[in-house]
KEKE-3310 file (N, C-alpha, C; in steps of 0.2 Angstrom, whole numbers, plus 5000, padded with zeros to 4 digits):
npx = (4802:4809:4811:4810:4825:4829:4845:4855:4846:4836:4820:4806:4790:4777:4766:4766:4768:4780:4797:4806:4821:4838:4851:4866:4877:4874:4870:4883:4887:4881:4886:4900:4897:4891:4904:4912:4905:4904:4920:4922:4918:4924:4936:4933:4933:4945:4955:4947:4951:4967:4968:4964:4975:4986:4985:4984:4996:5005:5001:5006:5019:5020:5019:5031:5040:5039:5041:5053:5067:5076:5071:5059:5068:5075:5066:5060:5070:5072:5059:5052:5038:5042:5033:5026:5038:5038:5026:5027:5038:5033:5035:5035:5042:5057:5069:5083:5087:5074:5069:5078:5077:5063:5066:5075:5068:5056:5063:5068:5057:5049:5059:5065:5068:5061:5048:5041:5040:5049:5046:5042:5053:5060:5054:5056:5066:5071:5061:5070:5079:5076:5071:5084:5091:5083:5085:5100:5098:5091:5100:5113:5126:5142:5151:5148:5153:5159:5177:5194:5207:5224:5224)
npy = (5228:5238:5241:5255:5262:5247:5245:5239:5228:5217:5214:5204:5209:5201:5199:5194:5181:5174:5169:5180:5185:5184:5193:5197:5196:5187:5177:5172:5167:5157:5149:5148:5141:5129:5125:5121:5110:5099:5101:5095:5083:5077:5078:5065:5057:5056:5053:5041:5031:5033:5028:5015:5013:5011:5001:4992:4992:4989:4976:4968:4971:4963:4951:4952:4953:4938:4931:4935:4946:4947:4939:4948:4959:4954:4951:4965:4972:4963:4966:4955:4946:4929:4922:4924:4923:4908:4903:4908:4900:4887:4879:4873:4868:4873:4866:4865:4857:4856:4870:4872:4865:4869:4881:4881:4875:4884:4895:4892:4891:4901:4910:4922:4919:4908:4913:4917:4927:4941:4948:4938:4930:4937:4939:4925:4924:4933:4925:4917:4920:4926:4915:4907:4918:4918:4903:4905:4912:4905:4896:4886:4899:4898:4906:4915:4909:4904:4903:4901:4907:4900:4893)
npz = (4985:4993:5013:5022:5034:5034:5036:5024:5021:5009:5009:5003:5003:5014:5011:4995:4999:4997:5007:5017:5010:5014:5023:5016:5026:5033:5026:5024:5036:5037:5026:5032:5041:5035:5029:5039:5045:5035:5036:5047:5045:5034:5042:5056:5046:5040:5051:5056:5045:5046:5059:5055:5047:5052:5063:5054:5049:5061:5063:5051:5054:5066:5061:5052:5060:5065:5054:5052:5050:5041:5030:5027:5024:5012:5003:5002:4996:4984:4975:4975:4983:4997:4992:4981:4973:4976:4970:4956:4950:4953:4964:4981:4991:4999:4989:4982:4970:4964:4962:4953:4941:4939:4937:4925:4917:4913:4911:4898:4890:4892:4885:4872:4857:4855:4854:4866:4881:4886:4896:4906:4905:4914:4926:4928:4932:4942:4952:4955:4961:4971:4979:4981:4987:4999:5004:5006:5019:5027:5027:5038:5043:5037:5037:5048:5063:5074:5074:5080:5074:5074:5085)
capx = (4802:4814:4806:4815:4828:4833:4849:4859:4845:4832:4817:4799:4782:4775:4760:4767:4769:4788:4801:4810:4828:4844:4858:4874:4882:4869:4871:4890:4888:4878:4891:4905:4894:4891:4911:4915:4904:4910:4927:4922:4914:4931:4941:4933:4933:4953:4957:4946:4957:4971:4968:4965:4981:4992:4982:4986:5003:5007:4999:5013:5025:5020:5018:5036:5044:5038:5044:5062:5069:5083:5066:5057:5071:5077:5059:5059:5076:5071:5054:5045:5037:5045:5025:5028:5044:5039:5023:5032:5043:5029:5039:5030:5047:5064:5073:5085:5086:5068:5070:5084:5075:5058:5069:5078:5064:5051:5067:5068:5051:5050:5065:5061:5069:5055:5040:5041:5040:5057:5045:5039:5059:5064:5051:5057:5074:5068:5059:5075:5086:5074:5072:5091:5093:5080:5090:5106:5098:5087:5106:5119:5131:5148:5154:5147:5151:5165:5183:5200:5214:5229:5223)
capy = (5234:5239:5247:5261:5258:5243:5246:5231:5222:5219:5209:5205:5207:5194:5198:5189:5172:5174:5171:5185:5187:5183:5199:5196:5193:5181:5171:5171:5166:5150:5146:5144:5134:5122:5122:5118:5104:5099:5098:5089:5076:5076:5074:5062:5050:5054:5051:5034:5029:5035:5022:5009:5010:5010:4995:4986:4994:4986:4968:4969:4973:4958:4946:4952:4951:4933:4926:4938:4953:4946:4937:4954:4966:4953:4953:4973:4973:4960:4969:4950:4941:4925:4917:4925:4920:4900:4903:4909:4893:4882:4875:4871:4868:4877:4862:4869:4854:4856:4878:4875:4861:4874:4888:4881:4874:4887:4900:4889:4890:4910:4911:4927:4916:4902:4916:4918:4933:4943:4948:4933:4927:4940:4936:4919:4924:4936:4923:4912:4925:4929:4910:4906:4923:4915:4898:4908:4916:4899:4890:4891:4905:4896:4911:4916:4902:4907:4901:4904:4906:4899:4891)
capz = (4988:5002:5017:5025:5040:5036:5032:5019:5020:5005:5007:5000:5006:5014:5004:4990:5000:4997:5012:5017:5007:5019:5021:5014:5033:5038:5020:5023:5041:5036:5023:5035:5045:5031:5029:5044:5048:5032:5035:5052:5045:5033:5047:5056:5043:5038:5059:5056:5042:5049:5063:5053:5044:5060:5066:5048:5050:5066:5062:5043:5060:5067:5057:5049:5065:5066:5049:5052:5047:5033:5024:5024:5019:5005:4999:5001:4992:4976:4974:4976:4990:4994:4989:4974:4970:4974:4964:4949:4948:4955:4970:4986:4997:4996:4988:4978:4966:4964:4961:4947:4936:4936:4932:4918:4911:4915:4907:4890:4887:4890:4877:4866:4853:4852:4855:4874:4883:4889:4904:4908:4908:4920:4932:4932:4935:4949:4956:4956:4965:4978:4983:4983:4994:5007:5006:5008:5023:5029:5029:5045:5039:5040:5038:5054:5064:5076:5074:5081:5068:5077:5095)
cpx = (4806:4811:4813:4818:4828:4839:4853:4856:4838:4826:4810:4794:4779:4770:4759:4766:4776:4791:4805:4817:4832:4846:4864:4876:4879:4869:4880:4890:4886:4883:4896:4902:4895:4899:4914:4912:4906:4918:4925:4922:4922:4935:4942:4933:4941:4956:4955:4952:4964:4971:4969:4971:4984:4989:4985:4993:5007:5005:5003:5020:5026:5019:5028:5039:5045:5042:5052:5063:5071:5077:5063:5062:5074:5071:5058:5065:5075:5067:5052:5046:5042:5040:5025:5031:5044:5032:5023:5035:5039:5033:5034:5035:5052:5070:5078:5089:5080:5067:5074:5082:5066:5061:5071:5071:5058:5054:5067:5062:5047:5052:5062:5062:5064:5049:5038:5042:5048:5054:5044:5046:5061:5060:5052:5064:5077:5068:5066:5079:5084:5074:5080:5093:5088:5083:5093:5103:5096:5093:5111:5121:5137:5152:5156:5150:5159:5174:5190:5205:5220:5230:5223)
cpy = (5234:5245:5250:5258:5253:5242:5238:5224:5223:5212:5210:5207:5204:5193:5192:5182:5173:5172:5178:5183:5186:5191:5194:5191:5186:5177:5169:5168:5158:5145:5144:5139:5128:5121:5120:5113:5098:5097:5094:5085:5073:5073:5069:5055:5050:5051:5044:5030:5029:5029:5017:5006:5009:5005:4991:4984:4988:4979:4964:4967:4967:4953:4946:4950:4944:4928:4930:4943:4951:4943:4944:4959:4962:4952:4962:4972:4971:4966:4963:4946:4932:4919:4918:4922:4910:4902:4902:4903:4887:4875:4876:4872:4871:4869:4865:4864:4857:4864:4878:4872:4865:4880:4887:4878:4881:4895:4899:4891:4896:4914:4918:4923:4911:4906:4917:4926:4935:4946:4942:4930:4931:4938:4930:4918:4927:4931:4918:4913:4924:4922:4907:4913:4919:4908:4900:4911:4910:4895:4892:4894:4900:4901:4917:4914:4905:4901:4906:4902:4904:4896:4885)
cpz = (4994:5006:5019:5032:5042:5030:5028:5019:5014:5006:5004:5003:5007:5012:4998:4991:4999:5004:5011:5014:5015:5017:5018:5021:5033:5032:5022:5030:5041:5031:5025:5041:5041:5030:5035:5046:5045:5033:5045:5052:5041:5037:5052:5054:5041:5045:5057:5051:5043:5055:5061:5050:5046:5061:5061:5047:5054:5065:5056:5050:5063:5067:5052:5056:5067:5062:5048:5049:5040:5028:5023:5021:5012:5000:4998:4994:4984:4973:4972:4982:4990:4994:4985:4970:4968:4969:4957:4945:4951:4960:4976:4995:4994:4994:4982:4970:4960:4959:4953:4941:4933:4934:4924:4914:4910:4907:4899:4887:4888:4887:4872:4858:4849:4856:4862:4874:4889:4897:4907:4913:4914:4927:4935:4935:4942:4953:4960:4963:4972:4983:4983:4988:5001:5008:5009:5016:5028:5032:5032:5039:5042:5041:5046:5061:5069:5077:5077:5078:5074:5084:5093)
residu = (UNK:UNK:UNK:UNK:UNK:UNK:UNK:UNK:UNK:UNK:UNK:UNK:UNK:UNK:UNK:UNK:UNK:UNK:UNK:UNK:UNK:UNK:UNK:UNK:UNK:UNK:UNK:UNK:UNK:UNK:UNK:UNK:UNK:UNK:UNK:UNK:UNK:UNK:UNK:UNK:UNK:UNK:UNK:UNK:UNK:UNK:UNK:UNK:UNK:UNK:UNK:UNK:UNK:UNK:UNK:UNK:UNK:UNK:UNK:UNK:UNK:UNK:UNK:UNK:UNK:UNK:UNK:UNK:UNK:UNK:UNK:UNK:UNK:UNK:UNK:UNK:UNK:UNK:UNK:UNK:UNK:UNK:UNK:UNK:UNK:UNK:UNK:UNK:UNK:UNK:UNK:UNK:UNK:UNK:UNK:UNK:UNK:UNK:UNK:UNK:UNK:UNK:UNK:UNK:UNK:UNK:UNK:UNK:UNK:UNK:UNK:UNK:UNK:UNK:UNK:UNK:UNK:UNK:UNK:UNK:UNK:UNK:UNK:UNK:UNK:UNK:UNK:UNK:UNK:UNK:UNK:UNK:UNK:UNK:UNK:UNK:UNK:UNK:UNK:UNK:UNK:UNK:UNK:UNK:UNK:UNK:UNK:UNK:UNK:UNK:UNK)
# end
């Protein structure tokens, strides 16, 4: 039953025990309430995380900065670490006797020929690459090394 003069709004009789019926307005006004604290709570958890991954960020920064640029960008550049890389080949030291008698055995016995896996092979050819690139980089550059042609 809607009592008279009151305009857009429709409620019960308290008679019943019922609560009163909301309006429209005041139902949609509680609904951007709930959105919005909603999207606060949202946002202080994306800000927290947000935090956390610049602090992880920065601690990758420096820890890369420690063990050198040319080891992080040839591990960016392979696509494997160079813990990976000795893993893989089961070397411990960068000895490059050591590196070449686990590849080649590690590669024969990945062979797709004798039932081996052609991933398996690659990963160990990877891992090859990347620890001769960190030797290559670990050893003076003669190339570097300054000389004068003709003095």
């Amino acid at each position: 039953m809607a009592a008279s003069g009151t305009k857009g709004r429709s409620f019960r009789s308290r008679s019943c025990g019922r609560p009163e019926l909301r309006s429209a307005p005041d139902m949609a006004k509680y609904l951007v309430q709930i959105v919005l604290v909603g999207a606060q709570v949202v946002g202080r958890a994306f800000a927290r995380a947000l935090r956390q991954e610049f602090a992880a960020s920065q601690a990758a920064a420096d820890t890369r900065g420690r063990t050198g640029g040319q080891s992080w960008a040839a591990s960016s550049l392979s696509g494997i670490s160079l813990q990976e890389a000795q893993q893989i080949l089961n070397v411990s030291t960068l000895s490059p006797e050591e590196i070449q008698k686990n590849y080649e055995h590690l590669f024969k016995v990945n062979d797709k020929s004798v039932g081996g896996s052609f991933y398996l092979q690659s990963k160990v050819v990877r891992a090859k690459e990347r620890l001769e690139e960190e030797l290559r980089i670990q050893s003076p550059r003669e190339e570097d090394s300054p000389h004068k042609p003709g003095t």
